[in-house]
C-alpha positions in Angstrom: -3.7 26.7 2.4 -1.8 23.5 2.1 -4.0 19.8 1.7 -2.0 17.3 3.0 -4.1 13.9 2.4 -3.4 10.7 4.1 -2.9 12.4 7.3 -4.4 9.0 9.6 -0.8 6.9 8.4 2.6 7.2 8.8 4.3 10.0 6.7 1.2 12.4 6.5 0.8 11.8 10.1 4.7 13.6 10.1 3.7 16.3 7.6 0.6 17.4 8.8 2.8 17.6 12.0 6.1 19.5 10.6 3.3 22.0 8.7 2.1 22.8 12.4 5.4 23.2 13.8 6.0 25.8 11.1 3.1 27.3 11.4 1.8 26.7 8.1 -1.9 26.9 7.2 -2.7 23.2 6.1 -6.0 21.0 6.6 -5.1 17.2 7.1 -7.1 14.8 5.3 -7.9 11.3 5.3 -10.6 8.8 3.5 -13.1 10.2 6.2 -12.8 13.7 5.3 -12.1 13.6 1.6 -12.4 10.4 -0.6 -10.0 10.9 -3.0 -11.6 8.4 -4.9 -14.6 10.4 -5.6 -14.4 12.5 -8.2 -17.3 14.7 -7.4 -16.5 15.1 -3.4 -12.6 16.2 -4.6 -14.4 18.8 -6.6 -16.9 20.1 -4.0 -13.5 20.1 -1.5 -11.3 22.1 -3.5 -14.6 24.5 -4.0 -15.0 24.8 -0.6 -11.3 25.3 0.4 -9.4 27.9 -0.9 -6.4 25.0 -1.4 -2.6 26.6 -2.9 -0.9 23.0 -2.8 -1.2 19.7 -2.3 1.0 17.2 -0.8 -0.1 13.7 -1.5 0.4 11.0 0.7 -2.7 8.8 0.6 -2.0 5.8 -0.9 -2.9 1.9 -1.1 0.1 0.5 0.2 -0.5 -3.4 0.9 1.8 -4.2 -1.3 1.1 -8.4 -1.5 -2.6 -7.7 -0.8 -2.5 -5.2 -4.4 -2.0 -8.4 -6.2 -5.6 -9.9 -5.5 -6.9 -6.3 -4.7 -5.9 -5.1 -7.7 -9.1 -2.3 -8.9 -9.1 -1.2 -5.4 -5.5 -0.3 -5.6 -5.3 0.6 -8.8 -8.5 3.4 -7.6 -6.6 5.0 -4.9 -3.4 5.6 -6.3 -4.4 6.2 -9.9 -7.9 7.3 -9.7 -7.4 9.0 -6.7 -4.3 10.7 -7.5 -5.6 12.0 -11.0 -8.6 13.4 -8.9 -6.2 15.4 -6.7 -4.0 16.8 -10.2 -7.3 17.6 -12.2 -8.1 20.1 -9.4 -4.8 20.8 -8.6 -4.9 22.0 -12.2 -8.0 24.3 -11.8 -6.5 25.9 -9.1 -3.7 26.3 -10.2 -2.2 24.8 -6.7 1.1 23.3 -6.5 1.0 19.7 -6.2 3.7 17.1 -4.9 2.6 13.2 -5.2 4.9 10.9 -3.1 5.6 7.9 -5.3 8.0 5.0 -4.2 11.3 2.8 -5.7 8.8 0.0 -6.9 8.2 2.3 -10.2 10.9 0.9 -11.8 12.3 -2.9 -12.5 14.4 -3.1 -9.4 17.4 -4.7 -11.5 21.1 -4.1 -11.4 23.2 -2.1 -8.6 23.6 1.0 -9.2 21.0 3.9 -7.6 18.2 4.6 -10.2 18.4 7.8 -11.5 15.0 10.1 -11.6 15.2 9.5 -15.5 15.9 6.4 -15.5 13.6 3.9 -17.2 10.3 2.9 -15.2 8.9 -0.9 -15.7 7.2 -2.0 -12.3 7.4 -5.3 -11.4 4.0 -5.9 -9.2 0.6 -4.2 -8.7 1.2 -1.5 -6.4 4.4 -0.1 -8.2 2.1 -0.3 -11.5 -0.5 1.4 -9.8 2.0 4.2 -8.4 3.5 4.7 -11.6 -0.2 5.7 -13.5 -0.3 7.9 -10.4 2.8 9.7 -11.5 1.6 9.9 -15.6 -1.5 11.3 -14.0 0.0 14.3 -12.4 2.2 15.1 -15.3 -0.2 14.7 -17.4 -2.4 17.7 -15.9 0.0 19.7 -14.7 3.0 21.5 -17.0 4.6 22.3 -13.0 4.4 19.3 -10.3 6.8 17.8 -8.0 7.5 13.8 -7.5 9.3 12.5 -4.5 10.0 8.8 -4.6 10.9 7.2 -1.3 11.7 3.7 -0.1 11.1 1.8 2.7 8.9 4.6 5.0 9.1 4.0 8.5 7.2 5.7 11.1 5.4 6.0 14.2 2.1 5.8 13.1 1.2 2.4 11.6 3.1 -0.8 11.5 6.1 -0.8 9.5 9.3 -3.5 9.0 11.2 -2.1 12.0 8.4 -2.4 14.3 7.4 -5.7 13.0 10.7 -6.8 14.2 10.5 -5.3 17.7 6.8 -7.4 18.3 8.6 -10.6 16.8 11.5 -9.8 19.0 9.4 -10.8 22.1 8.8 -13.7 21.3 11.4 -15.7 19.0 15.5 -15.7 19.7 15.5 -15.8 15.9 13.9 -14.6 12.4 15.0 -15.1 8.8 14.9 -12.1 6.9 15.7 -11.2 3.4 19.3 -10.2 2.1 19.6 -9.7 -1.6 17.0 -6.5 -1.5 19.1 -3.6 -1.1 17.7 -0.1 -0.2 17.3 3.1 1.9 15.2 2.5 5.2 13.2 6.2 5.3 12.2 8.3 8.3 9.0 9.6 7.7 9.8 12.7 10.4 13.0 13.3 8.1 11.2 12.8 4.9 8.3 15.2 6.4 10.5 17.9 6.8 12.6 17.9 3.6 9.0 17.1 1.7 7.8 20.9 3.4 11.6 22.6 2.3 10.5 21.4 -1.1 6.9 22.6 -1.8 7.8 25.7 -0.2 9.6 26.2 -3.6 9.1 26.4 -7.1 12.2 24.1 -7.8 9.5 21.7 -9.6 10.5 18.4 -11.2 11.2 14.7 -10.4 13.4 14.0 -6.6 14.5 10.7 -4.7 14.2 11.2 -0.9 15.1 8.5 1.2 17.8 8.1 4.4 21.5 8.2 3.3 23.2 5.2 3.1 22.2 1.7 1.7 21.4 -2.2 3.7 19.7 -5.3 3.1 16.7 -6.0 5.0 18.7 -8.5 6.9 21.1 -5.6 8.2 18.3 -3.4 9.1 16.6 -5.9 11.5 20.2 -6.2 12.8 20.6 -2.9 13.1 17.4 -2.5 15.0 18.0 -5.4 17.3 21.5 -3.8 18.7 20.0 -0.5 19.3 16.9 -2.1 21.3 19.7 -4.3 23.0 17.1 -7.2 21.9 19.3 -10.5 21.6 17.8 -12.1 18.3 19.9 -13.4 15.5 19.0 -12.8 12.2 19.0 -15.8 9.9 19.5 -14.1 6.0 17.6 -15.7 3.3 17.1 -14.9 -0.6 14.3 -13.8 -2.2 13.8 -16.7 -3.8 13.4 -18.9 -0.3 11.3 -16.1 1.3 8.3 -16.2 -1.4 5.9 -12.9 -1.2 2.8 -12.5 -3.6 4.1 -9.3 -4.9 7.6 -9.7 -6.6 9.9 -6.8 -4.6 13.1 -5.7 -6.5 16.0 -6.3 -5.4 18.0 -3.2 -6.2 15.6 -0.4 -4.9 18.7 1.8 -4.8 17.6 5.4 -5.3 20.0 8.6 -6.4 19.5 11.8 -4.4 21.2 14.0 -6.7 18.5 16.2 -7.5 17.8 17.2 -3.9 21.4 17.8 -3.7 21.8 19.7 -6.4 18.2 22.0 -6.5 20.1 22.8 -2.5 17.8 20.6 0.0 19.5 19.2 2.6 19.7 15.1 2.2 18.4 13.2 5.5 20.8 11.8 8.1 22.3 8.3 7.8 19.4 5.5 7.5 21.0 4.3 11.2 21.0 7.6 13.0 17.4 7.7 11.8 17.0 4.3 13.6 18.5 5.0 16.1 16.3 8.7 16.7 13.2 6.4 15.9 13.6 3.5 18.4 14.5 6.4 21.3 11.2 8.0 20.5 9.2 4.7 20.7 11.0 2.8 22.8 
């Protein structure tokens, strides 16, 4: 039996989903059902379910909100996530933790490598990071999957932001020297099931192919909603955010390449599939 936590947001939502299509035994989770942040109810749950993996999408994920709500971040996706491995462990369950681009310093221009060096530049990619040393350090077998820029539809996200703005302005700045991959969380779903399916453990980076600016996806999404909103572009340093964001959160997809998973479709076919299914 898979437990696939998180399931109330935007990629577990899509996994819990894509488990069902394949009809995969899994129980979805969420804070209501299992606090992940309570050592002693993650226990009882894995006592109580007979649990073979684990894939880990609960997470704090107010990324300028971390920054004055740091313990409470720090609890879920630390705590939380060394709750889940120490078990995991027990069990001897597989466990894949879904950890994000922010873990490392976000400098530079080429696509960080899964060994590259990790120095987080804000809160949540600290906390995310002592999520991903929990996990390896309780389990000798594990998978990682670092992602960028999730969208979905559950939850608000950066595309849908734009849409509600959209309906009321004929223009918005947004940001142009953060490059990245937008990610599907339906596409990201799916590969995430190919790869616990497997014992082809280690470190991956999962996101949609291709790279933009912020800027060029809200253009992006504007000409496929036909909305008729230009896009002012700004720097990071005239769009001030409590929580520094890097501006290279590039990511290499070699190892899904090369352990034979297929990569996700370009970041603007995804967009494009996304905005026909909520539009």
């Amino acid at each position: 039996m898979i437990l696939v936590t998180g399931t109330k947001g935007q990629l577990g939502s899509d996994v819990s989903a894509e488990l069902k299509k394949r009809n995969i035994p899994h129980i979805p989770s969420d804070v209501d059902t299992l606090d992940i942040t309570d050592k002693a109810a993650v226990e009882k749950f894995f006592g109580e379910n007979d649990i073979s993996a684990v894939i880990h999408c609960a997470a704090y994920t107010a990324v300028d909100k971390a920054e004055s709500e740091s313990e409470l971040c720090f609890k879920i996706n630390a705590e939380g996530t060394e709750n889940l491995a120490i078990e995991c462990s027990k069990k001897g369950a597989k466990m894949l933790y879904v950890s994000t681009d922010y873990v490392f310093p976000g400098d530079g221009d080429k696509p960080f490598g899964v060994n590259d060096k990790k120095n987080p530049q804000n809160v949540y990619g600290k906390s995310k990071l002592m999520g991903e040393e929990a996990v390896k350090k309780h389990l000798s077998k594990f998978f990682i999957v670092r992602t960028s820029w999730v969208f979905g539809e559950k939850n608000t996200n950066f595309i849908h932001t734009m849409l509600r703005l959209s309906e009321t302005r004929d223009e918005v700045s947004v940001v142009c020297d953060q490059i990245g991959s937008p990610t599907y969380a339906k596409d990201l779903a799916r590969l995430l099931c190919d790869i616990i399916a497997t014992d082809k453990y280690g470190e991956y980076h999962a996101h949609n192919s291709g790279f933009c600016s912020w800027n060029e996806l809200a253009e992006e999404t504007f000409r496929i909603a036909k909305k008729n909103v230009k896009v002012n572009p700004v720097t990071s340093e005239e769009y001030k955010t409590a929580a520094k964001r890097p501006k290279n959160s590039r990511l290499s997809m070699t190892a899904v390449t090369e352990n034979g998973f297929t990569p996700l479709q370009h970041w603007k076919d995804a967009v494009k599939e996304y905005l026909g299914n909520i539009l």
